[in-house]
N, C-alpha and C positions, 0 to 999 in steps of 0.2 A: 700865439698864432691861431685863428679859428678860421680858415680856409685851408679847403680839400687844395694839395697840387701834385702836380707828377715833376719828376725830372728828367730833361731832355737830354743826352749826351750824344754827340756827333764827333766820330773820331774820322778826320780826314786825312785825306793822303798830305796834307802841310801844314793844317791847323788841325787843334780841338776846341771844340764848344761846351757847354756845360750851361743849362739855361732852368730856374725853379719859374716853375707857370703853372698858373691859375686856369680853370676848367672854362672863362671868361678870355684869356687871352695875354691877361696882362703879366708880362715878364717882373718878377719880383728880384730876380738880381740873377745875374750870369760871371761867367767867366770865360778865358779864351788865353789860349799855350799854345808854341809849337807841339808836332805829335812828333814824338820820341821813338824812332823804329826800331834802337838796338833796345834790346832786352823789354820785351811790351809786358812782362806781367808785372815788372817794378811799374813801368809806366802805366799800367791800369791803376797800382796800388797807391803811386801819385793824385791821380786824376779821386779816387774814393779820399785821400786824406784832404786835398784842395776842397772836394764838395763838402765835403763834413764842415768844414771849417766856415765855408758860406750857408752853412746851412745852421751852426750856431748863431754868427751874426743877428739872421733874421731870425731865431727865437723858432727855428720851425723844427720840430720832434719829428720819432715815426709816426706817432698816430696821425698827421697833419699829411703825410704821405701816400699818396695811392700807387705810386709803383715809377719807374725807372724804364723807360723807352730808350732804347740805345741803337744807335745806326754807327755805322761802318764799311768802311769797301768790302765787297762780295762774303759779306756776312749771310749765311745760309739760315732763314726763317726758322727752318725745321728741325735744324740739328742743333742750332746756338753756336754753330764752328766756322772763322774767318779759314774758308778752304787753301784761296792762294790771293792775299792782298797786294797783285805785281806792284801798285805804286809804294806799296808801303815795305816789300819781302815777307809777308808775315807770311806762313805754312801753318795748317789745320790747329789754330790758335782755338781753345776751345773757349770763349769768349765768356759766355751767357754765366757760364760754371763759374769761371773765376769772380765775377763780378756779385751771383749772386752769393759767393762766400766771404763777400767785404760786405756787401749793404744789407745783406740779411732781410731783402725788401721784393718783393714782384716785380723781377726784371721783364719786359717785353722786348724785343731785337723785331728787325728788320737791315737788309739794308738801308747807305746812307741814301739814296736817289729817292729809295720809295719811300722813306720817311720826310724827304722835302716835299716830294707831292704830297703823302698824305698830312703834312701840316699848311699845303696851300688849300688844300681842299678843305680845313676846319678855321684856319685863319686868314685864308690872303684870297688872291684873286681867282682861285676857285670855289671859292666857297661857295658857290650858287650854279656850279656848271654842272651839267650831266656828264660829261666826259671832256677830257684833257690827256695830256702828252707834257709831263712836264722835262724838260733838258737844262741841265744844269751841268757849265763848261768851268773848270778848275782844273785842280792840277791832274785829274783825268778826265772822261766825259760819261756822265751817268743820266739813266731816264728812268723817271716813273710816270706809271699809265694808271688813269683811273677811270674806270666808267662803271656805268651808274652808278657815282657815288664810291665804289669800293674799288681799293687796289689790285692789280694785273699783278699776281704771283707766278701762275706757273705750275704745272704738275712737281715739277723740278726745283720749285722756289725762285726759276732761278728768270723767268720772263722779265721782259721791258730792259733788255742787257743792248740798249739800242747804240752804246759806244761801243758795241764791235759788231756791227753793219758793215758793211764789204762795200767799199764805193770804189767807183772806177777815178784815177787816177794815171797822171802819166808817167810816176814811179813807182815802182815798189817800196813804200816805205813802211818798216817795220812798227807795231804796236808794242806797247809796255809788256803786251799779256805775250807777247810772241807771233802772234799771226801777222798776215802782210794786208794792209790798205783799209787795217778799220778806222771808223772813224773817229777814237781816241790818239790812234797816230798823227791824227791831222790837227785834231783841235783840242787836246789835251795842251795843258801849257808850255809844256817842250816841244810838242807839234807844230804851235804859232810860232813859238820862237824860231822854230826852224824855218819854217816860211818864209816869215823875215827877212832872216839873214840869207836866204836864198835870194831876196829881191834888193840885197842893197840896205835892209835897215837892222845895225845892229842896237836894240834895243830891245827892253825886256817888258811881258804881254802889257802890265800897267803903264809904262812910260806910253806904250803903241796906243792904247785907249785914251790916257789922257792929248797926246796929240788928236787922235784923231777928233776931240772935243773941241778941242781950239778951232779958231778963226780960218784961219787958212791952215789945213790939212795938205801934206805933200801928195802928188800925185804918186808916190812911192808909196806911202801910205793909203790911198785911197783904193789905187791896184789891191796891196794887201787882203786888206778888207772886201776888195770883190773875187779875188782868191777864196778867204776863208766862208765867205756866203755860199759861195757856190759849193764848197765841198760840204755843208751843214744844210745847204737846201737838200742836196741830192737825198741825203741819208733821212731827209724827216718828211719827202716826197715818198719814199718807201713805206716809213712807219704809216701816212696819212691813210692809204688804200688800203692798210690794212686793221686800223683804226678807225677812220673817220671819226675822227676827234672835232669836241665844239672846238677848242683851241689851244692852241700850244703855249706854254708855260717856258719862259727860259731865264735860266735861273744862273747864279758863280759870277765870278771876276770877269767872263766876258761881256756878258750880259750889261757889266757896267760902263759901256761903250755907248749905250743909251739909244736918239733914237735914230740917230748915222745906221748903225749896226741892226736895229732891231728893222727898219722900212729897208732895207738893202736886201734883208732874211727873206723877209715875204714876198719880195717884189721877185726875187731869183725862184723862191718856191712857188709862185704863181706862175709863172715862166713853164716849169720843170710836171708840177703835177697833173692828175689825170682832170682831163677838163673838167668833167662832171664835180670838179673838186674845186676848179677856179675861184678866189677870190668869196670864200663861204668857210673858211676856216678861220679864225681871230689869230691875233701876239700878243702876248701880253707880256710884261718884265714880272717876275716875280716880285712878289712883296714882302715876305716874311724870311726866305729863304737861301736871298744873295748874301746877306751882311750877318744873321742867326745862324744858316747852315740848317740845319736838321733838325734844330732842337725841338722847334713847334711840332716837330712833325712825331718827335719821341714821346712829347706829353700827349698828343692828339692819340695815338696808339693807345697809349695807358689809358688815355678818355675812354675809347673807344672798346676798348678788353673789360674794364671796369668798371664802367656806369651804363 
């Protein structure tokens, strides 16, 4: 092996990723597991023997390595500690520590949202934008914010936490993390589904998206969807005026509802936002982000820290 690469890891609240990439872009082999919530440091120690083993295949040593980006729910930049991962249970998991005492290699951490923006912004359809909003809808709902070019951390590490926005709704309906009417409660994957079946459709979010892809979509289904628009406009009409973002990014399993979903977004949020905003902000699907997860966004870091 005579190319530099980093390795991506993206530990999600239902999957994990695991991606070896080149400072060019090109994925040189990946992997992809359920994420295991009981006992996470056998499951970290898992996830190092899995890499190791891909990482013999393709003949790549440490020298070949420039470091290990790793994203995860409400992973804290600064401290290297998963504080409280509600989708996954994990309490003050001190992450960064255990992992750099399996790979022995320059681990970099960020959360998972901000390292899907920051690997749209070095490989996908940000790569050329001055600023973005990426949202990215799974089994929670996460944002990362970029502008000029660099990530929205936070005094606190903890900014661009835009799935728990407080939208008005005409329930109270509880979030994963605890609070009432954010908007992980609504469009996190348990959120849709409950939608759903509030309106009549039991069905789980993929079966709803691929209907909604077909030919004739129900009218049951089409409500849905102007349901779930309207509570994911609300929350990113917020972010916008406080942002003014070139354009939004959205990224996960909703996203792949296509482009039903993606012109229903904007036409609600053009509706909703502050006029001087009308119809001047772009959508775009993610590209590196919905089907990878994070992992561009973990090599792009090490890029980033390293060269």
């Amino acid at each position: 092996m005579n190319k530099q690469v980093a390795i991506g890891i993206d530990i999600g609240g239902t999957n994990t990723k695991v991606g070896i990439i080149t400072h060019q872009g090109e994925l040189i082999d990946s992997l992809h597991f359920p994420t295991v919530k009981e006992n996470p440091e056998i499951f970290f120690k898992n996830i190092y023997e899995e890499t190791l083993a891909k990482l013999k295949v393709n003949n790549i040593t440490d020298k070949d390595i420039l470091g290990i980006g790793l994203g995860a729910p409400m992973l804290h930049s600064q401290s290297g500690i998963i504080g409280y991962a509600h989708n996954l249970g994990w309490r003050n998991i001190p992450i960064k520590a255990i992992f750099e005492q399996h790979f022995k290699l320059p681990i970099f951490i960020d959360n998972d949202a901000n390292l899907a923006a920051l690997g749209e912004s070095y490989f996908g359809v940000g790569k050329n934008s001055h600023s973005f909003i990426l949202i990215t809808l799974g089994t929670g709902v996460g944002t990362g914010i970029v502008i000029n070019g660099k990530l929205l951390r936070g005094f606190h590490a903890q900014g661009g936490e835009g799935g728990h926005i407080i939208i008005d709704a005409p329930e109270n309906r509880p979030c994963p993390c605890g609070g009432i009417n954010h908007v992980e409660g609504y469009l996190g994957a348990a959120g849709i589904k409950k939608t759903l079946q509030m309106n009549g459709l039991q069905m789980e979010v993929k079966e709803f998206g691929e209907h909604l892809l077909s030919k004739n979509p129900s009218d049951q289904a089409l409500k849905c969807l102007d349901i779930i628009c309207d509570q994911l406009s609300s929350a990113i009409s917020n972010m916008a005026v406080m942002v003014d973002p070139e354009k939004f990014i959205i990224a996960g399993g909703v996203s792949q509802m296509g482009p039903i979903f993606l012109n229903t977004l904007e036409k609600k949020f053009n509706e909703k936002v502050l006029h001087s905003l009308k119809h001047k902000i772009q959508f775009e699907l993610a590209e590196v982000s919905t089907k990878k997860g994070a992992i561009f966004g973990g090599a792009a870091l090490v890029f980033s820290e390293v060269l």
